[in-house]
C-alpha positions in Angstrom: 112.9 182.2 66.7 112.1 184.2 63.9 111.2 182.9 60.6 113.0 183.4 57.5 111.4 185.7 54.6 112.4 184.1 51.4 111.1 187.1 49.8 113.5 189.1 51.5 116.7 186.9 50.9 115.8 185.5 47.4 116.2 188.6 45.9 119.5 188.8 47.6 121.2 185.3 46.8 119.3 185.0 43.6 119.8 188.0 41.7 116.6 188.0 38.7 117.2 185.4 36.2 116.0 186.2 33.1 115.4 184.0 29.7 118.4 185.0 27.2 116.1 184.4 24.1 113.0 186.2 25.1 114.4 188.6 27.3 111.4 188.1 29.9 112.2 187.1 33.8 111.6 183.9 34.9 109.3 183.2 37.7 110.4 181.0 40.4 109.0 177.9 41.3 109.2 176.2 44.9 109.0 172.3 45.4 108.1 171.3 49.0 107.7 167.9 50.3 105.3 166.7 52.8 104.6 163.5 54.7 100.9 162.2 55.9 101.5 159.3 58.7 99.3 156.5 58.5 98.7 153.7 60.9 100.9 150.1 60.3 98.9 147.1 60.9 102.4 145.1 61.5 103.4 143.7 64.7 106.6 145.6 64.9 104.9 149.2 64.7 104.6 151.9 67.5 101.7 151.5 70.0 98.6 153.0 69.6 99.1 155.9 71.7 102.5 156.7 70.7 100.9 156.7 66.9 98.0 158.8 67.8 100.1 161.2 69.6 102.8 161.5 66.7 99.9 161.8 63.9 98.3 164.6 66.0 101.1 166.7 66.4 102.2 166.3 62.9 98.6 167.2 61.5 99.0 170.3 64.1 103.1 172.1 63.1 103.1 174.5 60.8 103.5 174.0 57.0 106.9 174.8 55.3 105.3 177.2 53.3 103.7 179.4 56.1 107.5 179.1 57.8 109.5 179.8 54.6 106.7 182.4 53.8 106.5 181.2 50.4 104.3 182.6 47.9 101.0 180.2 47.4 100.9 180.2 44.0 104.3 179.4 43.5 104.8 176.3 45.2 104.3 173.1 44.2 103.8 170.5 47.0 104.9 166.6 46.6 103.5 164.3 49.8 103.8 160.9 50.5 102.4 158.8 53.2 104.6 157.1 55.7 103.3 154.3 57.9 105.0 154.3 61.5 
């Protein structure tokens, strides 16, 4: 499958915005999210293997910004770690 080219369909979905009072356009900001998985030390969580199998393929996909092709400086990248 393909992947999609923001770049591409931004300018076609979002036409320019541009600031009424200053008359200058307004650069686009891209908020991502991201998860880091940890271990869980309860007795209820995955076995080992399972863990170290999901972590490693995780740690190994592709970022949302190299799918999206989003433009580096432009993105702003919130993460949080979730225990399995």
């Amino acid at each position: 499958m393909e992947p999609p080219n923001t770049a591409l369909w931004s300018g076609r979905i979002f036409p320019r915005c541009s600031n009424t009072h200053t008359g200058s356009d307004a650069p686009s900001t891209y908020y991502v999210g991201h998860e880091t998985v940890v271990p869980d030390e309860a007795d209820k969580a995955l076995p080992r293997v399972v863990e170290a199998l999901f972590a490693f393929m995780q740690r190994n996909s592709a970022h949302l910004t190299e799918y999206l092709r989003l433009p580096m400086d432009a993105v702003v990248e919130i993460g949080r770690q979730v225990s399995i």
